[in-house]
N, C-alpha and C positions, 0 to 999 in steps of 0.2 A: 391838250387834255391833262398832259402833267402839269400844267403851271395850275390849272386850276384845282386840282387835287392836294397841291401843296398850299395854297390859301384856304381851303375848306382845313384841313390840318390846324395850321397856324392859326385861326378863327377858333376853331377846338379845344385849342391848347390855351389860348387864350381866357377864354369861358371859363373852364376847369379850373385852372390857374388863379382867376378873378373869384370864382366862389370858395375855394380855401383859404386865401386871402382873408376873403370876408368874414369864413368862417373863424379863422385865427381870432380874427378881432374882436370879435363878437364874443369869444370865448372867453377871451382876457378881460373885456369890458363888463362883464354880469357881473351883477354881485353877488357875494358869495355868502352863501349861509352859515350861521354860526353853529348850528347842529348837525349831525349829519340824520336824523330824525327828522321826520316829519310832524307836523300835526295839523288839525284840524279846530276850525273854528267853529263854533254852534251860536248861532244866534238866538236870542233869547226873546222870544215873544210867538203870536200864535201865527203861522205859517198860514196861507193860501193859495189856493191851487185855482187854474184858470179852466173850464172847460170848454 
């Protein structure tokens, strides 16, 4: 029973480990905006709606 409680662990640790990872890199690789504002774009013409 302990051996398997120590691979359900190690499984764990692994997953955890793998999505900071990811998310590390994910972090660095976005690109970054040149504002720290936002804006908004308005498209120019007459809108429609589906119902």
């Amino acid at each position: 029973m302990e051996d398997g409680k120590k691979k359900i662990w190690i499984c764990l640790l692994t997953v955890v480990l793998a999505a900071i990872l990811i998310g590390v890199i994910y972090y660095y690789s976005a690109p970054r905006e040149q504002g720290a504002e936002g804006f908004l774009i308005r498209e120019t013409g007459e809108e429609s709606y589906a119902f």
